[in-house]
C-alpha positions in Angstrom: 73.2 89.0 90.3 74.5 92.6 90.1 74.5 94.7 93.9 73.6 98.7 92.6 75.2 100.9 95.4 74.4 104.7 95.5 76.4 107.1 97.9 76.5 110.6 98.3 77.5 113.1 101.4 75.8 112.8 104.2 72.0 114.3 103.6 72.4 114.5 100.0 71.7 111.4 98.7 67.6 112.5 96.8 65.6 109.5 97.6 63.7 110.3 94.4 66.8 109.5 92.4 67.0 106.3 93.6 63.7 104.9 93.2 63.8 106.2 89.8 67.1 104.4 89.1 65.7 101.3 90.7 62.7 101.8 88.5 64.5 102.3 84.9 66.8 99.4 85.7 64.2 96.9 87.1 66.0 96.7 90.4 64.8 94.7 93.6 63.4 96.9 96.4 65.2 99.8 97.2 67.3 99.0 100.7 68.6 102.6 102.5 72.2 101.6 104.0 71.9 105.4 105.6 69.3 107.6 105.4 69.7 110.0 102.4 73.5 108.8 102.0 73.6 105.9 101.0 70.9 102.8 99.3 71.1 99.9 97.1 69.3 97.4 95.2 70.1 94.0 93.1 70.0 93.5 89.2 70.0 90.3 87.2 72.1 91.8 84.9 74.7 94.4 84.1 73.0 98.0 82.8 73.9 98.9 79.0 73.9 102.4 80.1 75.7 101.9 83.6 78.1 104.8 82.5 75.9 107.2 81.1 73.8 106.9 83.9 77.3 106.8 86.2 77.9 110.6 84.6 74.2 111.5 85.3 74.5 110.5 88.8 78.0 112.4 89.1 76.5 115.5 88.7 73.7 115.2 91.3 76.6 114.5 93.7 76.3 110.8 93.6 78.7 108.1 93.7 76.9 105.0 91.2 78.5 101.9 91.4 77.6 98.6 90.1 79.3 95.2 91.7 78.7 91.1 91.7 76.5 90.6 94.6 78.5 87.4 95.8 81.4 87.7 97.7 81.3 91.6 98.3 82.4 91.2 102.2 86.0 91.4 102.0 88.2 89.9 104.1 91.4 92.2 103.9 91.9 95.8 103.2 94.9 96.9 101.3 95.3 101.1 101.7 97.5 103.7 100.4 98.2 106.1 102.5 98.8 109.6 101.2 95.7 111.4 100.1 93.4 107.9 100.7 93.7 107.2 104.7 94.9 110.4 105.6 94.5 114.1 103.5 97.7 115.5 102.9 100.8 114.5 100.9 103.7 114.0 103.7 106.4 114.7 101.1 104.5 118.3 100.3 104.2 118.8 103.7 108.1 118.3 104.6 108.5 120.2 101.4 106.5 123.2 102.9 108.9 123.0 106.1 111.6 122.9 103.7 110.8 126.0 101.4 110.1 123.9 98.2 106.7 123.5 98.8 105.6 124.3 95.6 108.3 122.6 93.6 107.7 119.7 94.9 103.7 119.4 94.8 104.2 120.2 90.8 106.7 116.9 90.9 103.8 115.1 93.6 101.2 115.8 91.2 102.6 114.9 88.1 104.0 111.4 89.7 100.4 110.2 90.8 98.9 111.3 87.8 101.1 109.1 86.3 103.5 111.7 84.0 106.5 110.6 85.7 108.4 107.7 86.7 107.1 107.3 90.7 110.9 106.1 91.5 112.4 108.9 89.7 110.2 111.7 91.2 110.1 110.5 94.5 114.2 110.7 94.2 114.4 113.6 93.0 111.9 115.1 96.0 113.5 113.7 98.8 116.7 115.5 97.4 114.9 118.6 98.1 115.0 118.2 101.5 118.7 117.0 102.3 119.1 118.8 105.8 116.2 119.0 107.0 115.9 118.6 110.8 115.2 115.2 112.1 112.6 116.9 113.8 110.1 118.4 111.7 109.3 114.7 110.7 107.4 114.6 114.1 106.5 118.5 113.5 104.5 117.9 110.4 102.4 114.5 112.0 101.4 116.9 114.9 100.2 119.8 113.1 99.8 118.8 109.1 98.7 115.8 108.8 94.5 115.0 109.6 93.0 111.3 108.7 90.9 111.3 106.0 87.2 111.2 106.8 85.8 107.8 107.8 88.9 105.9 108.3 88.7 104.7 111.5 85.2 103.8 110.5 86.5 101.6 108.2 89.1 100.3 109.8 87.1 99.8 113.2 84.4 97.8 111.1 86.1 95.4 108.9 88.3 94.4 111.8 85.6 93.8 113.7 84.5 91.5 111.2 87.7 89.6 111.0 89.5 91.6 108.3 93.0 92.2 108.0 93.7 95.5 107.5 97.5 96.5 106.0 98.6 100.1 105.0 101.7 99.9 101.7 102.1 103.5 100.9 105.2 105.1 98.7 105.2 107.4 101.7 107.7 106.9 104.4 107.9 105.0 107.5 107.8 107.7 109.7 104.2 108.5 109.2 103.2 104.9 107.8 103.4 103.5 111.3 101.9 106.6 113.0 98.9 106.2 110.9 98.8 102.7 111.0 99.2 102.6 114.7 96.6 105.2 114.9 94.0 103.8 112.9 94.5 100.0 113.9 96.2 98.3 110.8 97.7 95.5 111.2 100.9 95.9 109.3 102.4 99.0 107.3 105.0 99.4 104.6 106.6 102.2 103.2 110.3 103.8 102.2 112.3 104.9 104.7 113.6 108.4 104.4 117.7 108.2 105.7 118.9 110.3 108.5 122.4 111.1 110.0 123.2 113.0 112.5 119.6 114.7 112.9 119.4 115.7 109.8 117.9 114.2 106.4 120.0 113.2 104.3 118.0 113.5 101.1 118.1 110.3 100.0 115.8 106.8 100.6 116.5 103.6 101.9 116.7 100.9 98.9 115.0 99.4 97.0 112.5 102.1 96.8 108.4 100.7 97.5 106.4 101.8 94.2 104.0 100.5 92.5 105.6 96.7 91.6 106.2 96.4 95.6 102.2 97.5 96.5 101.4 94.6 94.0 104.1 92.3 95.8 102.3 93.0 99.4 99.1 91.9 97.6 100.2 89.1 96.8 102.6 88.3 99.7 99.9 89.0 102.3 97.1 87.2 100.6 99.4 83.7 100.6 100.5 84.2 103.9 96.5 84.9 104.8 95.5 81.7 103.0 92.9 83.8 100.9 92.1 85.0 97.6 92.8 88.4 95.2 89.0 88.3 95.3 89.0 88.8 98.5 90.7 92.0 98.9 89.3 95.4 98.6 92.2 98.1 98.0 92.1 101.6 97.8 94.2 104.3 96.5 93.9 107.5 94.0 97.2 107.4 91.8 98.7 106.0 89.2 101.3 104.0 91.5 98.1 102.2 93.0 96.8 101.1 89.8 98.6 98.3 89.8 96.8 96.7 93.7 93.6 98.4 92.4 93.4 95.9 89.2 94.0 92.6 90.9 92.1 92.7 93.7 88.3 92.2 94.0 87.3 95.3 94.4 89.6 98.7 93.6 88.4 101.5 94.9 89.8 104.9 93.2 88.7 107.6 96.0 88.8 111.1 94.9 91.8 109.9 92.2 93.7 111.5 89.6 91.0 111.7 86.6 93.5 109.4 84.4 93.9 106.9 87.6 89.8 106.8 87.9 89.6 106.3 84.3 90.9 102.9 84.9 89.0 101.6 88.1 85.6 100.4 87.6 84.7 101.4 91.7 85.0 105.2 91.8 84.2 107.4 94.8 84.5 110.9 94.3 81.6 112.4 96.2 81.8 110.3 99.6 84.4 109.4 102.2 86.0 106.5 103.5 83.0 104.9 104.7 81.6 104.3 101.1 84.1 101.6 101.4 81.8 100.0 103.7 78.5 100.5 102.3 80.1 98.9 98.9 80.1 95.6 101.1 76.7 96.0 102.4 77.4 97.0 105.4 74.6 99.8 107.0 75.8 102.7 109.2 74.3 100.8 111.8 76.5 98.1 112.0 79.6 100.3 111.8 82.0 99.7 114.8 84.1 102.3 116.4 
């Protein structure tokens, strides 16, 4: 048994659409999660056409996406940070403070589209910033960075529900624990930008967290959980995520890199964070927070 899960923003989800989509595929009754954002309804089997219909549905502003019924509540969350749980890039923003804004959101680009080597570019970036002020590290949290829509949503609801909640981001500490602390995860990890004597230094801590070490907190937190891969959800939208977004149960790709979403079976482009919850049944109802 197949759950078929249809978001869009808030008031735009045509109940028309649905039904007709319930219709064509033979679905079960059509169940609204949120009125006019977001429905679903079962399948016995998997669509032949689930990604012709998936582009269809992309163009009326609706997120399609087709997931076993069984074992959907997941009992973890596993988030990147930048540009997934909160809307900016920190290194860009720093960059911006710095006066190589735009130099290094070209690199930041290219890195999570997967064109470059993550450990490479993210070196090279922090370089940019040697001397910069201690400071502006608490500058850019107060006035740059804004949580992504529907995060502490998310967060509020799955905890409530007993899920553990951990943030692994190639980011840096210094806004890893913010947000985390912010948004109730449980545990964060990230690199740790190096600083002496108030001033960056423009290098990172080693060994730098990419994509090998978001994999490795998959698996390290899972074991120490006693649970399953299968019962992760993870979310992230570039290529150093791909690797968390294969292995566990369900990887989300929100608003990702076209080559990243080209990989992930789950892709949100059109809602926020709280699609996460309506892909494990949950109804805006039942959201805590």
């Amino acid at each position: 048994m197949f759950m078929t899960t249809l978001i869009a923003k808030p008031g735009q989800l045509d109940p028309s659409a649905a039904e007709a989509l319930r219709n064509a595929w033979g679905g079960s009754a059509l169940q609204w999660l949120s009125p006019d954002e977001a429905a679903e309804f079962a399948v016995d089997t998997l669509p032949d056409n689930q990604w012709q219909v998936w582009e269809d549905m992309q163009a009326l502003g609706i997120d399609l996406v087709v997931q076993p019924t069984e074992g959907r509540r997941k009992k973890m969350l596993l988030a990147d940070m930048d540009s997934t749980m909160i809307q900016q890039e920190c290194i860009d923003e720093l960059a911006d403070e710095a006066g190589v804004g735009e130099r290094v959101k070209d690199i930041t680009a290219r890195a999570m589209n997967g064109e470059l080597d993550f450990e490479g570019a993210l070196t090279e970036r922090v370089g940019l910033l040697k001397g910069l002020p201690e400071g502006i590290i608490a500058q850019v949290l107060e006035t740059r960075i804004t949580l992504m829509p529907g995060g502490p949503a998310l967060l509020a609801t799955m905890k409530a529900s007993g899920a553990y909640c951990a943030l692994v981001s190639g980011g840096f500490t210094a806004f890893t624990a913010r947000v985390a602390d912010k948004l109730g995860f449980d545990e964060n990890r990230a690199n740790t930008l190096l600083i002496e004597d108030g001033a960056l230094t423009g290098t990172v801590g080693m060994p730098i967290l990419g994509r090998e070490a978001k994999v490795q907190a998959l698996e390290e937190i899972t074991a120490r959980l006693g649970i399953s891969e299968a019962d992760v959800m993870a979310v992230g939208d570039g290529a150093n995520d791909l690797g968390m977004l294969g292995r566990a149960g369900a990887g989300v790709a929100l608003h990702a890199k076209p080559s990243v979403a080209a990989e992930c079976d789950i892709r949100i482009n059109h809602g926020d964070l709280t699609a996460l919850l309506y892909l494990q049944g949950y109804a805006k109802s039942e959201f805590a927070g």
